[in-house]
N, C-alpha and C positions, 0 to 999 in steps of 0.2 A: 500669685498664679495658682490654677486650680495643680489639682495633682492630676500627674496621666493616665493613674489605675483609679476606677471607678470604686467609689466608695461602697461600704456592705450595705447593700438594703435588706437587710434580713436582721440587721442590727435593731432591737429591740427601738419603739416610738422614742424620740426626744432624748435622748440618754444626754447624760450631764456632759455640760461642756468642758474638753478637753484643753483648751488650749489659756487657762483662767477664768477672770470672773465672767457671769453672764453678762450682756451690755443690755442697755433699758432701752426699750422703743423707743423712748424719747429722745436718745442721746443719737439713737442714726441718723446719715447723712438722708437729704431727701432734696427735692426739687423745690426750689423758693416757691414759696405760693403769693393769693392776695393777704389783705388784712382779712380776716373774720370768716373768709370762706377757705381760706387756705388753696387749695391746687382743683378743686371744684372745676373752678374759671378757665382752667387750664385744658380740660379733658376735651377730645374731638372723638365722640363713641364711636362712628365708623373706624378711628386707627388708635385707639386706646392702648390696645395689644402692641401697639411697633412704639408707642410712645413710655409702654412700660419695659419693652424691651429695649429701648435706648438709653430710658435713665438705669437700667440696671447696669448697663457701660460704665454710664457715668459715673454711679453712686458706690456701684457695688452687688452682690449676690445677696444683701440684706438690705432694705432699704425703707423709709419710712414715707407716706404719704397723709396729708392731713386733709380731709374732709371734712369742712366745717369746723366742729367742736369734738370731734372724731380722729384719733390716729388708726392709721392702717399698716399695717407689715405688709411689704411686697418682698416674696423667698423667690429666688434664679435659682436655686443648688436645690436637684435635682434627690438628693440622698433626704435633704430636710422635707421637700415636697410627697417625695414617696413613703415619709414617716406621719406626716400630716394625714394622707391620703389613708393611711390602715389605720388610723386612729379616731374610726367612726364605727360609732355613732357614740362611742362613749365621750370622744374626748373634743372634737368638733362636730360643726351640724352646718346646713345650708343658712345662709347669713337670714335674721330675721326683717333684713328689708326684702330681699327675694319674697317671703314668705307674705310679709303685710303687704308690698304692689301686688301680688299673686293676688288673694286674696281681696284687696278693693275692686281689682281689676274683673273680679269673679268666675276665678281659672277654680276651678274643683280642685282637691287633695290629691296629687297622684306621686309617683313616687320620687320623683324627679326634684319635688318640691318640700317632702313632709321629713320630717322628724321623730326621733326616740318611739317608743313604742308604737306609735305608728306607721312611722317605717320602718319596724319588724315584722308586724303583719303582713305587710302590705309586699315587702319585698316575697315573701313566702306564698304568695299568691302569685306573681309578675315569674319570678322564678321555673315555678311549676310549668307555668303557660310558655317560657321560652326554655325549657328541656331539648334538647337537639333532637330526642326521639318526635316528640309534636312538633317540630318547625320541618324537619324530614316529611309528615305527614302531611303536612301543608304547600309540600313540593308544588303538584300540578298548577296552584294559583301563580304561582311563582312564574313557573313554565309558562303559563297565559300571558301574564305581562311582559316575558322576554319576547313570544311571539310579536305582539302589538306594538315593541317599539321597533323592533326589526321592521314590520308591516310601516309604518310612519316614516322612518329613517329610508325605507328601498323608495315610499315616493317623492321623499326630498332628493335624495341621490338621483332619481329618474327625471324628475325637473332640473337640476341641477341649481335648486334652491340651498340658500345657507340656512344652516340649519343653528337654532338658540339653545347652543347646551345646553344652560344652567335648564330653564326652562324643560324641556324634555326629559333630562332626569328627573325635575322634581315630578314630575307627571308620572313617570314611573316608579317613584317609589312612593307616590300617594296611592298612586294602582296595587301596590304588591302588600304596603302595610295594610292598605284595605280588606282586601282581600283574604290576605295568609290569617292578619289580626282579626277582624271580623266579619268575612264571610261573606262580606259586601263587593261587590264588582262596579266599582264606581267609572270605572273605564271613558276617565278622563283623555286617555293615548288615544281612541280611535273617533273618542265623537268634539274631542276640540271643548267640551263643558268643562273647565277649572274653575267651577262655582268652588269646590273647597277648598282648594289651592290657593286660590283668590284670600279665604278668608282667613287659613293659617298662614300666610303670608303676613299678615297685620300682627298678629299677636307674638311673636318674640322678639319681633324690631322694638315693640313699642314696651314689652317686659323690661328690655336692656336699658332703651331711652332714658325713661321714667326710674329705674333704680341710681343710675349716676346722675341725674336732675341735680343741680342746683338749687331747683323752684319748682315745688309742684303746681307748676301751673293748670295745670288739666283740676283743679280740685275749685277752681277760682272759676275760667272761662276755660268750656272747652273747647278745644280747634275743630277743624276739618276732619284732622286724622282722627281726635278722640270719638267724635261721633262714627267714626268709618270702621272703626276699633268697637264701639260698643257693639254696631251691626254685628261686624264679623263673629265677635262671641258668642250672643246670639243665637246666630246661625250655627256655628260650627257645636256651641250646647245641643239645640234641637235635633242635628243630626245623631251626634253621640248617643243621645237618648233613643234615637230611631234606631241605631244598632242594638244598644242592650237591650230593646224590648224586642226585637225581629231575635235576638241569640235567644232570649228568654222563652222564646216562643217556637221554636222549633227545639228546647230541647225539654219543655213539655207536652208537645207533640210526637217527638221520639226520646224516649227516657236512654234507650243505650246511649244514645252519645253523652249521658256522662261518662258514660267508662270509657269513650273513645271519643273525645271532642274534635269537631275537626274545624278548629278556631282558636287560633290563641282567646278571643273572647270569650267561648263557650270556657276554654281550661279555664278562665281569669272566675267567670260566676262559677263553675263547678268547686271550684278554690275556696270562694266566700262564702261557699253556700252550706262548709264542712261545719259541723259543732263547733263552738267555740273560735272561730276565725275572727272575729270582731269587724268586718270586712260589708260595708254596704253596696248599695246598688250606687252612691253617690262617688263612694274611694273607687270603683272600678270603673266608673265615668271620668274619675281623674287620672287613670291610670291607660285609660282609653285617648284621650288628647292629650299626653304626653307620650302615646306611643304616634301618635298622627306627626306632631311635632317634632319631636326629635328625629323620626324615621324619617323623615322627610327633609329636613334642613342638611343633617352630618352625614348623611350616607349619599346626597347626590353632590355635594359639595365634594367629600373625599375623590367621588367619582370623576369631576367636572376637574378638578386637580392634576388626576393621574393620567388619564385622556392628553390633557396637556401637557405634560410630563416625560407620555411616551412619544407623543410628536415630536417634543426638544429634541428627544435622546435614541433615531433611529434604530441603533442596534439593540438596545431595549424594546424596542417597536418591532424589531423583526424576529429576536427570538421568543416574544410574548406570543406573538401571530403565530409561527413554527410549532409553539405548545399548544396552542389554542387548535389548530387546522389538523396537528397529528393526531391529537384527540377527540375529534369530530372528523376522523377521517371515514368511518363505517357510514357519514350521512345519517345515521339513524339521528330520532330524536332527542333532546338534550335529556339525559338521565343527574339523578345527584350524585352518583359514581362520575360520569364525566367532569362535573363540578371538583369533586374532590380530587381530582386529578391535575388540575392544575397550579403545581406549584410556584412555578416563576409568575404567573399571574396573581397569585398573594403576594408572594413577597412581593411587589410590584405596590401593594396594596399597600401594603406597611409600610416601604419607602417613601408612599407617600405623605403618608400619617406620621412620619418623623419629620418631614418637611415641613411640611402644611396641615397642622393638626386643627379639625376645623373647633375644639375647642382649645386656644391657645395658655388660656388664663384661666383660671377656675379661683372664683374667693369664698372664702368657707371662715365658719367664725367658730371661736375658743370658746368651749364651755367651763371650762375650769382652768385656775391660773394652771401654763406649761410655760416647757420650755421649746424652740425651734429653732434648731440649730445651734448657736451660740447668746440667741437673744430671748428675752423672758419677756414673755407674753401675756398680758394680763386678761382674767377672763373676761369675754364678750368682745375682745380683741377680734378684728377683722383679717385672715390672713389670705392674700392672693399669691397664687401661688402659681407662676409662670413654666408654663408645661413644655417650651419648646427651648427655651434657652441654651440647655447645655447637649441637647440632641442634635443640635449644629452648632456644635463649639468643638474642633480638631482635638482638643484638649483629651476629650471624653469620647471622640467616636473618630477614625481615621476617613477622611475624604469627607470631611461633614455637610460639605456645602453642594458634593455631586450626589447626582440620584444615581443609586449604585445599588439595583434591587439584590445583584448579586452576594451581597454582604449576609440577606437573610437566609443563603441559603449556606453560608460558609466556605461561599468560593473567592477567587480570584486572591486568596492573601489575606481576607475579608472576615472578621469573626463576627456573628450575629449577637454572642455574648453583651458586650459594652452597651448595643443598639436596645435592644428586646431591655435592657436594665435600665435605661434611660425613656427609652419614646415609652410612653403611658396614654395612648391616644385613645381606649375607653377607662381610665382611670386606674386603682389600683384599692386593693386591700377588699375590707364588705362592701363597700359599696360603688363596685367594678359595673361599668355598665350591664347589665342582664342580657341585652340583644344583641351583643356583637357577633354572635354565631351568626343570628339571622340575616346583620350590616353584609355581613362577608360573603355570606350566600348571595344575596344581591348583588354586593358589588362584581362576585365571578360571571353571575347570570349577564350583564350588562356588558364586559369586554369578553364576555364570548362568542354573545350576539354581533356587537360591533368586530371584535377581528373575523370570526368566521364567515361574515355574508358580504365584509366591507374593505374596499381598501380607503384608509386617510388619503383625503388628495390637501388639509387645512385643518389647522385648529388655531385659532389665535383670536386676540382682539379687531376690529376693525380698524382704530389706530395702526396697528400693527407693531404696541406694544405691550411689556410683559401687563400681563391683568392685577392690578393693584387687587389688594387683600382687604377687604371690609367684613368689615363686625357688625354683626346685630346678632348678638347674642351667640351665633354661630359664623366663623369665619370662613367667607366665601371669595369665591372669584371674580372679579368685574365684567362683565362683555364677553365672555369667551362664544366665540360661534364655533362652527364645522362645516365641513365640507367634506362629501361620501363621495366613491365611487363604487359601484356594486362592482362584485365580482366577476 
């Protein structure tokens, strides 16, 4: 049984195992597989995630999976996960099948995906551009896209049309990362065009598909989707490119905005463009559809979660509303001081992201023999390492399985402590996600919009039950619709 005081994560990476000898990957329990493919056969990639949290039931908080002619470490304990996780860029790196499908697939370098000294650079660049003083500065775009979903959401409320969650958020955070990040107003919310919604929709289903393949079959014949996939990229290349030459070109048209970019893109070339940054026009193309990508999957999914989340849990629903309406009670216009004002609507935010962290799993590979946990891992070993496990296990966090946003603010009995050391929902150590300031700006902008102008009359499946959890790459929610009523 685990213990009930959370272990020290400040306890230096890997430290020698205490309890005897180290145990050999080889030697852990693991899920019987086939002959020759091992647990390949096995994998169902939309629930990969609930499958890996089942056999850790089964097996244990260490456990071994074979792929092929490949063993894999899969870590549940949360201390060895968080020691794994500060243990980059030296000591793990993003797996080099991520890298080679990246790469065939012809996704550019960005930061999401690269490695050792270029993702030193590279983060040095990404970094600068997500400063909270620039992403402040990028407010009003912000502000535009909270207007335009409120505008779309009052005319489905006034028909008394259901309204497609998932869909609508992603629309608005394709609008905001557009925007805020480069400067572009693609203002998909008001004219119905998810031409590029359409396109990054294809490319991290088919990222994830194609990395746990058994059979690269796309390399033989390709299908429907590959071809649908090659379009998409394409497309979504040539527009990137359309950004960084329209950035390129208004800031040698106005030279001050280097010293004042008003773009994360403009920050990102002002960045590369310093002496010695090592930094092209091609890495910040990669670091451009990795901000399109990621902004857009994990921050409307968390959204599309909590929405859900506070319909379950009415009084959660009524004192979010209460903070949201007394802090929009002057009527004036949303300022980032209002934003920052609301705190039960974060923590709200991060209750959810302990629940339903939309990356549940993360696998990351050993550069040099270590050790994790209690088992020795040999270099080029593959470690996944299970981000939700013990953030809903009673063990490690009291009331684990109710959404209890109260806990992050240290009330009701409630310590934030155990939670905030456990849930890692933009990762941990150097390479912490860089945009979660921006995620969280967003996510406030969206339930301030929605509680302030709306009341919930619906949020659920059409079935009318709970929405199953699917993976593609980032874990989302099935069917959720809405139903508004204006105020």
């Amino acid at each position: 049984m685990p213990a009930t005081t959370p272990p020290d994560l400040d306890a230096p990476p890997h430290p020698p195992a205490a309890r005897g000898a180290l145990r050999r990957l080889q030697d852990l329990p693991g899920p019987s597989g086939w002959p020759l493919l091992g647990n390949l056969p096995q994998i169902e990639p939309a629930r990969f995630h609930l499958q890996l949290g089942r056999w850790a039931r089964e097996h244990g908080r260490y456990f071994k999976l074979r792929m092929a002619n490949r063993l894999l470490l899969v870590c549940a304990d949360h201390a060895a996960v968080a020691a794994v996780l500060r243990d980059r860029p030296e000591g793990f790196r993003r797996t080099d099948r991520l890298e080679a499908i990246g790469t065939e697939m012809g996704l550019k370098p960005g930061l999401f995906g690269v490695n050792g000294e270029v993702w030193k650079r590279q983060r040095r660049m990404v970094m600068a551009a997500f400063d909270p003083g620039h992403v402040k500065a990028y407010y009003p775009a912000l502000l535009k896209c909270g207007e335009r979903l409120a505008g779309r959401w009052q005319e489905a409320a006034t028909r008394g049309a259901v309204i497609d969650l998932q869909a609508d958020l992603m629309r608005f955070t394709v609008d905001a990362i557009a925007g805020l990040a480069f400067g572009t107003d693609v203002n998909t919310l008001e004219s119905d065009d998810d031409v590029i919604q359409r396109h990054l929709d294809k490319i991290f289903p088919k990222l994830f598909t194609r990395m746990i393949s058994a059979l690269p079959t796309w390399r033989i014949v390709k299908s429907a989707s590959d071809r649908e996939l090659d379009r998409a990229l394409a497309a979504v290349n040539q527009a990137i490119d359309g950004f960084i030459a329209g950035a390129r070109a208004r800031l040698a048209a106005d030279p001050s905005r280097r010293g004042a970019p008003h773009n994360l893109l403009e920050a990102m070339i002002v960045a590369a463009d310093e002496p010695g940054s090592g930094i092209d026009d091609a890495q910040v193309a990669g670091n451009v559809l990795t901000m399109l990508l990621a902004g857009e999957d994990t921050t409307a999914n968390t959204l599309a979660w909590c929405i859900w989340l506070l319909h379950r849990h009415p009084q959660a629903l009524t004192r979010a509303t209460a903070e949201v309406r007394g802090v929009m009670a002057d009527d004036g216009p949303v300022s980032v001081e209002h934003l920052a004002r609301l705190d039960y609507a974060e923590a709200c935010m991060h209750e959810t992201m302990r629940l339903k962290p939309v990356a549940p799993q993360l696998p990351l590979q050993a550069l040099k023999d270590t050790v994790v946990g209690d088992v020795a891992v040999p270099a080029g070993t593959v470690v996944i390492s299970l981000m939700r496990h013990d953030s809903i296990d009673d063990a490690y966090v009291p009331e684990a399985a109710s959404f209890r946003p109260e806990r992050w603010l240290g009330e009701q009995g409630l310590s934030a402590g155990s939670a905030k050391r456990i849930s890692m929902p933009f990762g941990a150590g150097p390479r912490i996600c860089p945009g979660r300031y921006l995620a969280l700006q967003e996510m406030k902008m969206v339930l301030l919009t929605l509680l302030n102008r709306f009341d919930i009359d619906h949020v659920g499946t059409a079935e009318g039950i709970e929405p199953a959890e699917r993976l593609a790459f980032a874990m989302a929610p099935v069917g959720l619709q809405m139903r508004l009523r204006t105020r």
